[in-house]
TORPA-396787 format. One line per field, with one value per residue (C-alpha): x, y, z; chain; residue number from 1. Coordinates in Angstrom, 3 decimals. Example, Ala and Ser with C-alpha at 12.3 -4.5 7.8 and 13.67 -1.06 7.14 Angstrom:
BEGIN
X <- [12.300 13.670]
Y <- [-4.500 -1.060]
Z <- [7.800 7.140]
cadena <- [A A]
num <- [1 2]
This chain:
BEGIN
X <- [-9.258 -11.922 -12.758 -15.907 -18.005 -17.197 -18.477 -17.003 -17.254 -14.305 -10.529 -8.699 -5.124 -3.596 -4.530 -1.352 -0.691 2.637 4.462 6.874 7.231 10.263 9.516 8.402 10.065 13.279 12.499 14.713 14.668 11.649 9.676 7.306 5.499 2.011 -0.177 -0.508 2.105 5.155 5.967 9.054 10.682 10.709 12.067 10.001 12.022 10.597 9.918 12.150 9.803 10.094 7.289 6.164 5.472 2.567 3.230 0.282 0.527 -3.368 -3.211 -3.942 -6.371 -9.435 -12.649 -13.202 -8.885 -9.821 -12.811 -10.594 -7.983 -10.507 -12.479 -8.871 -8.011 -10.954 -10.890 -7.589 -7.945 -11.355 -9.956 -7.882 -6.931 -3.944 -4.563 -5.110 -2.278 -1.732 -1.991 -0.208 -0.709 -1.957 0.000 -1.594 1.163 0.410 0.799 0.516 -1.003 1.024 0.040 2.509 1.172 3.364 6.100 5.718 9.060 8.291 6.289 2.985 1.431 2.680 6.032 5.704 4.410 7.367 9.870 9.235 10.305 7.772 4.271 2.251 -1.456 -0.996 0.272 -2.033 -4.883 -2.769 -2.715 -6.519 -7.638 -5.894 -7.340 -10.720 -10.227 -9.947 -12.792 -15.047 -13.840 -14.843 -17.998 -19.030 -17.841 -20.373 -20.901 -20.017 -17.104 -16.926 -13.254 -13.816 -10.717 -9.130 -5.666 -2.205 -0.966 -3.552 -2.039 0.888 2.736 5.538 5.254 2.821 3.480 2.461 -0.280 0.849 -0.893 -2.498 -4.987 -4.340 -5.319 -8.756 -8.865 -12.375 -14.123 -17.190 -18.617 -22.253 -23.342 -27.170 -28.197 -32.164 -30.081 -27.278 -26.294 -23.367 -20.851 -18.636 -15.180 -12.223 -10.005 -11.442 -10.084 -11.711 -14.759 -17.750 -20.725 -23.323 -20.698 -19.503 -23.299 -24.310 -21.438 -22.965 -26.558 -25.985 -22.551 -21.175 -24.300 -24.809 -27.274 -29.432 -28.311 -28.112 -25.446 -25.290 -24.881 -22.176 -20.197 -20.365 -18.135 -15.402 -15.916 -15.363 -12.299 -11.227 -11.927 -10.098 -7.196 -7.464 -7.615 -4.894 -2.340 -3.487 -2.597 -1.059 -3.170 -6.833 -10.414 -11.212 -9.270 -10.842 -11.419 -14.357 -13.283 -16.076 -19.796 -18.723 -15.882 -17.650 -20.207 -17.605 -16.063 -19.893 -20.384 -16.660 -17.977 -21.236 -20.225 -18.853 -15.400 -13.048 -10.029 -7.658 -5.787 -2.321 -2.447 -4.888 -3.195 -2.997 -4.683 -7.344 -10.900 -11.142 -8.999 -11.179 -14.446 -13.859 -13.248 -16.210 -17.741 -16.569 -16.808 -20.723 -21.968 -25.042 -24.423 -26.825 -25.497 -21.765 -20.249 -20.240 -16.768 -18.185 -18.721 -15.468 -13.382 -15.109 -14.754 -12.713 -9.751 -9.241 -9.413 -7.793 -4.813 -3.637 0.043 1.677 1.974 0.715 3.515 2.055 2.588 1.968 4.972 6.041 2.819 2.811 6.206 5.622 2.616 3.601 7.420 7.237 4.546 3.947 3.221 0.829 -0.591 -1.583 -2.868 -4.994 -6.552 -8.030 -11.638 -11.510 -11.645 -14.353 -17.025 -16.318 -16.791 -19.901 -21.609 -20.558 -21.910 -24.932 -25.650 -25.227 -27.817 -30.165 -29.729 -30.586 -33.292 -34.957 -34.413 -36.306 -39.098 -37.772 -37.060 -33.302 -31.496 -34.395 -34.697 -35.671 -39.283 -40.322 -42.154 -40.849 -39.258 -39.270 -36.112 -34.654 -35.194 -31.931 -29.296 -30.015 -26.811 -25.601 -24.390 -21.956 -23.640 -22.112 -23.254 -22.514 -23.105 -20.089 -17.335 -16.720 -14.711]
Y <- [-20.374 -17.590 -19.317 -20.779 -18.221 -17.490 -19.319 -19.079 -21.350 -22.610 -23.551 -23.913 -23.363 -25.810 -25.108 -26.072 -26.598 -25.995 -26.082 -23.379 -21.761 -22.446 -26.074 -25.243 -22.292 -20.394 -16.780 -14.011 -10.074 -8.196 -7.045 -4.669 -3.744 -3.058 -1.720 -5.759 -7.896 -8.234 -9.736 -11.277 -12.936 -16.536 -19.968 -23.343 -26.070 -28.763 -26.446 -24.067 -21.557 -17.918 -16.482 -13.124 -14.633 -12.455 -13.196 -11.726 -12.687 -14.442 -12.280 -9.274 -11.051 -10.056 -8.610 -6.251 -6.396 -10.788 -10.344 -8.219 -10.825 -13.955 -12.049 -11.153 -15.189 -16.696 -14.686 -15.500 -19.083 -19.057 -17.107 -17.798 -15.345 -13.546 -10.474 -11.562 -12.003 -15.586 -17.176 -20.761 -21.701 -20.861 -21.600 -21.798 -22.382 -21.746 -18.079 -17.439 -16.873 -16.458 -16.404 -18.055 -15.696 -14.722 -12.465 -9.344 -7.755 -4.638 -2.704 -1.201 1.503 4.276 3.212 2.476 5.866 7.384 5.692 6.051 9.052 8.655 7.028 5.980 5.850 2.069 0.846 3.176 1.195 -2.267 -1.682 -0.530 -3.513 -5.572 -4.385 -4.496 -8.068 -8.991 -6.993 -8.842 -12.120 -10.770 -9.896 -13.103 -15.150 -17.556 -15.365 -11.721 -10.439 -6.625 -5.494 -1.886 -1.158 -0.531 2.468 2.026 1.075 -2.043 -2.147 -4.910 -4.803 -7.693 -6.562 -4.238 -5.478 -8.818 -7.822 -9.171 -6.676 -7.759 -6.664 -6.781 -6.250 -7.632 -6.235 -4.201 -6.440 -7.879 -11.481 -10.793 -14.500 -13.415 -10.795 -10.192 -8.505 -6.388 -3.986 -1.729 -0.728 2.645 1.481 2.653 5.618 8.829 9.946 6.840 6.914 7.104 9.861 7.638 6.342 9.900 10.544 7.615 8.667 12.003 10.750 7.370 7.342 3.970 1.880 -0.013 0.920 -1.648 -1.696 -3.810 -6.210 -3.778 -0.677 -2.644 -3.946 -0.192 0.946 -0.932 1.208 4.638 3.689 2.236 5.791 7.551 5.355 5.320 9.391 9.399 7.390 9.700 13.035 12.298 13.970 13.017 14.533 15.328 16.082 16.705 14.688 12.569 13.991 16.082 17.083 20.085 18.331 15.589 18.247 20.291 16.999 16.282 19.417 19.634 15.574 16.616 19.230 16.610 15.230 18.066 17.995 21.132 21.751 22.205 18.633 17.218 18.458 15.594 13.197 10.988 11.839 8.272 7.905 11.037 9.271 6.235 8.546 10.307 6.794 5.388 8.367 9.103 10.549 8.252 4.465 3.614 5.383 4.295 2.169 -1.636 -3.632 -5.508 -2.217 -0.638 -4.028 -3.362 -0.020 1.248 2.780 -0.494 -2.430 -0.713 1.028 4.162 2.652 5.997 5.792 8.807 10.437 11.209 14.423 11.920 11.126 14.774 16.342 13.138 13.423 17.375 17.284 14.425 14.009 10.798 7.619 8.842 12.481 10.818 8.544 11.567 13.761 10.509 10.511 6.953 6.519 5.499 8.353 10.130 7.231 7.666 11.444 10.741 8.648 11.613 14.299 11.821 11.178 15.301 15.943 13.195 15.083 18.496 17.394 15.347 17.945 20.347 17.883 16.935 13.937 12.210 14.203 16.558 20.444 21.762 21.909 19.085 16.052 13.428 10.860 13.178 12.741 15.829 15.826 14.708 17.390 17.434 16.309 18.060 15.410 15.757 14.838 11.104 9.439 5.496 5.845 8.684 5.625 5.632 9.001]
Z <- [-0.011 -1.797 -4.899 -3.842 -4.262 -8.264 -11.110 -14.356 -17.370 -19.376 -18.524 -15.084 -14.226 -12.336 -7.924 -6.312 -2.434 -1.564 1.904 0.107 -2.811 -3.797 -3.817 -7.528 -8.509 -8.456 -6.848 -8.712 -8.968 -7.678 -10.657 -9.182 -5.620 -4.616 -2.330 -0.760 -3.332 -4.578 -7.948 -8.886 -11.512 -11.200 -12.817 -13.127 -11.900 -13.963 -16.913 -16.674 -17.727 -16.983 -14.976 -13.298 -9.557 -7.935 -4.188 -1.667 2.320 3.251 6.184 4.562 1.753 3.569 2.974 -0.144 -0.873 -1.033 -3.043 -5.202 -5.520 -5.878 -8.902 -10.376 -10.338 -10.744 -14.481 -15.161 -14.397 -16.671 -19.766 -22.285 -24.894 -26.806 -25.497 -22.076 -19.677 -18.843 -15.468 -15.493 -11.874 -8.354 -5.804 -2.102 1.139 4.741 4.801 0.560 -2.270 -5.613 -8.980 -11.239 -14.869 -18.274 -17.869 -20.078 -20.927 -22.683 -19.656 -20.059 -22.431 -20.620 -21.026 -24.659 -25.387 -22.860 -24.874 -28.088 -29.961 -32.383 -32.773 -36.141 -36.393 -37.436 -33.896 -32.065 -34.501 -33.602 -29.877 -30.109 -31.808 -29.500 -26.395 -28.346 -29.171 -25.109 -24.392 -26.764 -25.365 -22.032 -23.167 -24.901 -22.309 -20.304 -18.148 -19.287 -17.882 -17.657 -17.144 -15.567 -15.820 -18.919 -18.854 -19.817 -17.129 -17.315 -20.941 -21.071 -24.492 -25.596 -29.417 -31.396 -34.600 -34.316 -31.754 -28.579 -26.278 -23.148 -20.831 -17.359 -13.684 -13.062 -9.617 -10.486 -13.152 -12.982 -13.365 -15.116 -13.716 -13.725 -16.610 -15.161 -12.293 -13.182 -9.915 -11.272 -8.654 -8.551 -9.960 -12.018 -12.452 -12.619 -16.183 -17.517 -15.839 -18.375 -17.395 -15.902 -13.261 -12.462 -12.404 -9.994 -7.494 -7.790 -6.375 -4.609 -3.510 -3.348 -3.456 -6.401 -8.910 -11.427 -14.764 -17.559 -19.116 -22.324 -20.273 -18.348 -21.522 -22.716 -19.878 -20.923 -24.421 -23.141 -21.449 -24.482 -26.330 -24.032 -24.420 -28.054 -27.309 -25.487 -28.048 -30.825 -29.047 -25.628 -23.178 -22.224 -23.303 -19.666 -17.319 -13.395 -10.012 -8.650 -4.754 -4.247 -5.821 -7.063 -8.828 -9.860 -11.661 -13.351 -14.853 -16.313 -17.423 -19.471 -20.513 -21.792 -24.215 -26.393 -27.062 -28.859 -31.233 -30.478 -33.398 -31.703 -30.664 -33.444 -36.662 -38.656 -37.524 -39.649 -39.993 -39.180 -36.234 -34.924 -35.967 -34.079 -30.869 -31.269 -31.367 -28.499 -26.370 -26.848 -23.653 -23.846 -23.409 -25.851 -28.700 -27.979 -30.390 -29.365 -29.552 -32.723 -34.009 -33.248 -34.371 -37.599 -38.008 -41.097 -39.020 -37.560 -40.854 -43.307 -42.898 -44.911 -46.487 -45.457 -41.701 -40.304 -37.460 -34.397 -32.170 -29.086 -27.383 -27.019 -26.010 -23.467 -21.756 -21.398 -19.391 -17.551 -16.287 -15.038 -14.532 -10.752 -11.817 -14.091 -11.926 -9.391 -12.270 -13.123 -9.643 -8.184 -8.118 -4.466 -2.744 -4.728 -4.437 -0.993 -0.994 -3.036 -0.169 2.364 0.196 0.036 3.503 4.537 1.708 2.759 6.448 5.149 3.483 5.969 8.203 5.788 5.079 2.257 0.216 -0.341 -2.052 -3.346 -3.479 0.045 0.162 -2.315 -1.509 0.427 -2.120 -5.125 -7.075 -8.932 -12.540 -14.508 -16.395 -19.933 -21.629 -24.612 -26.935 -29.758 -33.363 -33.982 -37.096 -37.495 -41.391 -41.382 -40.526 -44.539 -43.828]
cadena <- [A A A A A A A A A A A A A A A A A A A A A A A A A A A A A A A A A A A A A A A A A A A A A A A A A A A A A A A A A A A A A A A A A A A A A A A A A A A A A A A A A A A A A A A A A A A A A A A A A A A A A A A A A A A A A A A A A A A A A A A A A A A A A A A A A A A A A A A A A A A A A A A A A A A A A A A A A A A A A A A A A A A A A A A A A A A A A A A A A A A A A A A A A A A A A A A A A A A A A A A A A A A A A A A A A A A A A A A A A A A A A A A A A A A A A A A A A A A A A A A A A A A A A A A A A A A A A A A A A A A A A A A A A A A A A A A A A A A A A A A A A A A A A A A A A A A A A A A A A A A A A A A A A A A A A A A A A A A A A A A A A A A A A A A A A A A A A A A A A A A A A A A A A A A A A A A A A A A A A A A A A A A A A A A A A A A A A A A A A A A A A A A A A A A]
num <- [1 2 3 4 5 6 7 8 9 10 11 12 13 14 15 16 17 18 19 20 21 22 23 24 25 26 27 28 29 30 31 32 33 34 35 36 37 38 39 40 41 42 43 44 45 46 47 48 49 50 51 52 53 54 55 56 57 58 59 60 61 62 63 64 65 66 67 68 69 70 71 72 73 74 75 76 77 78 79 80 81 82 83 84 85 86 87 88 89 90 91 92 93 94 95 96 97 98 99 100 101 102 103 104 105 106 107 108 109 110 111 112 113 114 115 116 117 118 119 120 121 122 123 124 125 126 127 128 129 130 131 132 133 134 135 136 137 138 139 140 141 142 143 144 145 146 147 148 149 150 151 152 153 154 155 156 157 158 159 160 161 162 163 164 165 166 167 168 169 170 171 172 173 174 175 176 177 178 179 180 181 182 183 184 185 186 187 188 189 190 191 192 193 194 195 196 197 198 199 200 201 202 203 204 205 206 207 208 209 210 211 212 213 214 215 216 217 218 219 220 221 222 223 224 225 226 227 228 229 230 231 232 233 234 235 236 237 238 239 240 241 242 243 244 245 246 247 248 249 250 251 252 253 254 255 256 257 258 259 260 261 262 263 264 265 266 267 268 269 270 271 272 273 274 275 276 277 278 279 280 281 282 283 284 285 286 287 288 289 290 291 292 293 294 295 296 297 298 299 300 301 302 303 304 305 306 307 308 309 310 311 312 313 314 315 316 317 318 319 320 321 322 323 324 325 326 327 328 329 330 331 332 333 334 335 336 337 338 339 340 341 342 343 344 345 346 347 348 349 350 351 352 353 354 355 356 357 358 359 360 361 362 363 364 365 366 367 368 369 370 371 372 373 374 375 376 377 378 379 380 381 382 383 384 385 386 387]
């Protein structure tokens, strides 16, 4: 159908042609409902397994929304992990596509943190370390998979004690297939977008940038930080919008003066907990912590024996009533890459109207570039992880 442009080492799922569905499985309630599928809850006949049935109509499976889907399978079908959600099959019929993957009964992170009335620093470390544990798969995988991605609501858990947390939704990853050319495209949410993405929408819009595969992998840390931020005190680091430039700038500027620790929300929290933040949520790539680093990192190994109570749940479900409250305060990324070309193309107009160069000060040479904002870091010290 749209598999034969990706190429992925490792496992495949069963490909199944069917004239129906229901040839193969026994359709029950409706799970959920997107923008393009449905997914249900579903019985193998043979098996009689219990599956999540993602069911998508091929009419609408077309151009970017196909590539989407295809890069979405074609991982799933590849990988093979704990912390990945399972696909078993693929089912193609005439008018079809449905992905047959493991049903996950106890909702996402958002839901966890919603209905818990309390939250330890040892399952905020557990459901950390799992989500780090599927990103390093991705990342050592032949090729590198970059994920893109990564909120609760892309957070599936079945049981945090025993570590059955899964990563989900590979709508926006990346397949690194050749690492001489790395292009990095605009993608993701806009509360987990990392600076040099906010900062590339800023000056080329949507068109892809060159990068490298380290700089890629290290965009899957931030959103991991603010995650991890977000489970420790229940609100994010940064909160603003990607819509227009003079958004996107105020979001950089409140991003490069360093992550913060209010006191009213903080209090009690581990120097260590707060060190591996700081880690993951350095405003330069380079200096971010890698997932090797962070899996080893002594407030994922070693757990105080006291479990330390977490103000989380309340400070979560006050500033957000409900998941689609929080899903508009969260803001899609969408809209402000496409914003970010607009801005783009009026200041390439003024400028070439002025003499200019793209996107230069009025008056400068054609093709000069303006210099980059100095970004004020926050003092991070590897050698400090002993705290």
């Amino acid at each position: 159908f749209f598999f034969r442009n990706l190429n992925m080492a490792g496992r495949i799922v069963p490909y199944t042609r069917l004239e129906s569905l229901s040839d193969a499985y026994e359709i029950g309630e409706l799970l959920a409902k997107g923008g393009f599928s449905e997914v249900f809850k579903g019985v193998h006949l043979k098996s009689g397994g219990v599956r999540a049935i993602k069911i998508m109509e091929k009419a609408i499976l077309t151009g970017k929304r196909g590539m989407m889907v295809a890069r979405e399978t074609e991982i799933l079908r590849r990988c093979s992990h704990p912390n990945l959600l399972t696909l078993y099959e693929v089912v193609e019929t005439p008018t079809q596509m449905c992905l047959i993957m493991e049903l996950v009964t106890g909702g996402d992170l958002y839901d966890y943190i919603v209905q818990r009335k309390s939250l330890t620093e040892e399952e905020a470390a557990k459901i950390i370390k799992a989500i780090l544990k599927a990103v390093e798969y991705l990342h050592n995988a032949t090729p590198p998979v970059v994920h893109r991605d990564i909120k609760p609501e892309n957070v599936l858990i079945e049981d945090v004690q025993t570590e059955r947390v899964m990563l989900s939704d590979f709508g926006l990853s990346k397949i690194l297939n050749d690492p001489k050319l790395v292009e990095c495209t605009p993608g993701g949410t806009s509360f987990y977008l990392p600076p040099e993405i906010i900062e590339g929408i800023k000056k080329h819009g949507a068109r892809p940038r060159p990068t490298n595969v380290q700089d890629m992998k290290s965009l899957d840390l931030w959103s991991t930080g603010i995650v991890l931020y977000i489970l420790l005190c229940g609100s994010p680091p940064f909160k603003g919008s990607i819509r227009d430039q003079a958004e996107r700038q105020r979001l950089l500027n409140q991003i490069n003066q360093g992550v913060s620790f209010p006191e009213n929300k903080w209090a009690g929290v581990s120097e260590q907990a707060k060190h591996l933040v700081s880690g993951l949520l350095q405003v330069e790539a380079t200096k971010r912590l890698t997932v090797r680093q962070a899996l080893t990192h002594p407030w994922i190994l070693q757990r105080d024996t006291v479990p330390v109570q977490l103000k989380t749940p309340n400070i979560f479900t006050n500033e957000y009533k409900n998941k689609k409250e929080f899903n508009e305060a969260v803001d899609g990324a969408c809209k402000g890459v496409q914003e970010g070309q607009k801005d783009r193309k009026k200041e390439a107009q003024a400028a070439a109207a002025a003499g200019g160069g793209v996107g230069g000060p009025v008056g400068a040479m054609p093709g000069a570039r303006s210099p980059a904002p100095t970004m004020n870091r926050p003092a991070f010290n590897p050698a400090q992880s002993s705290l």
